[in-house]
N, C-alpha and C positions, 0 to 999 in steps of 0.2 A: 504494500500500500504506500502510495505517496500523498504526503498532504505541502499544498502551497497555500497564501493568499493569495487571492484576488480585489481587485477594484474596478466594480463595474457603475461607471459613471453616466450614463447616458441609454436609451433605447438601442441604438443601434449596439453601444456595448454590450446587451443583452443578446441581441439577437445576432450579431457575430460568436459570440459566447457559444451561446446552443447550436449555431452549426457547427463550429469545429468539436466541441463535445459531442454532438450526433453521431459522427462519423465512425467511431469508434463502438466497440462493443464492452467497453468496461463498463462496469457500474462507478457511477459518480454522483458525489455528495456535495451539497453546500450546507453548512452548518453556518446560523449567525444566533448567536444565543444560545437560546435552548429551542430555539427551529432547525429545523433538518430539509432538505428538500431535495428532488432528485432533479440533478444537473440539467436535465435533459428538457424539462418543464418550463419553459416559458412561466406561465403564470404561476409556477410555484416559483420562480424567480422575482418574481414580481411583487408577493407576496411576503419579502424580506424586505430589512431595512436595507437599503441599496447604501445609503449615507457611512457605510460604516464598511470596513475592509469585508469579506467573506472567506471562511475558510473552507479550500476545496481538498476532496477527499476523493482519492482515484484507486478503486480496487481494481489490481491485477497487475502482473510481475513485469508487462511489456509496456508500461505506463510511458516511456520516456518520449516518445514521440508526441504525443498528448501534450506532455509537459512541456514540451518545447513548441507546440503551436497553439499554448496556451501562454505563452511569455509576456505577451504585448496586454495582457491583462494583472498580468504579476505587481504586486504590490511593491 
């Protein structure tokens, strides 16, 4: 499992966000609080406080590509 921050500052940061998350077949987590929501969820994205960093949570051993084209959202 890898965990980064992210900072998703804007709509289209959302929805860049969820395509490159899509693409992939891991399971992924954003956690802000004590909310959880899956990555991949538009409106469970939305449903966070966006104002505040997010921690992402990427299940599965081959995560590093992920992690790398999820950079440009890295805190």
């Amino acid at each position: 499992m890898k965990t980064l921050e992210v900072t998703l500052g804007s709509i289209n940061d959302v929805k860049d966000f969820v395509n490159a998350v899509s693409k992939y077949e891991h399971d992924v987590d954003l956690t802000s609080g004590r909310y959880v929501v899956d990555a991949k969820s538009i409106m469970g994205i939305f449903s966070l406080d966006l104002s505040k960093p997010i921690k992402v949570e990427i299940h599965g051993d081959t995560a590093d590509t992920l992690v790398a084209e999820l950079s440009p959202f890295v805190k």
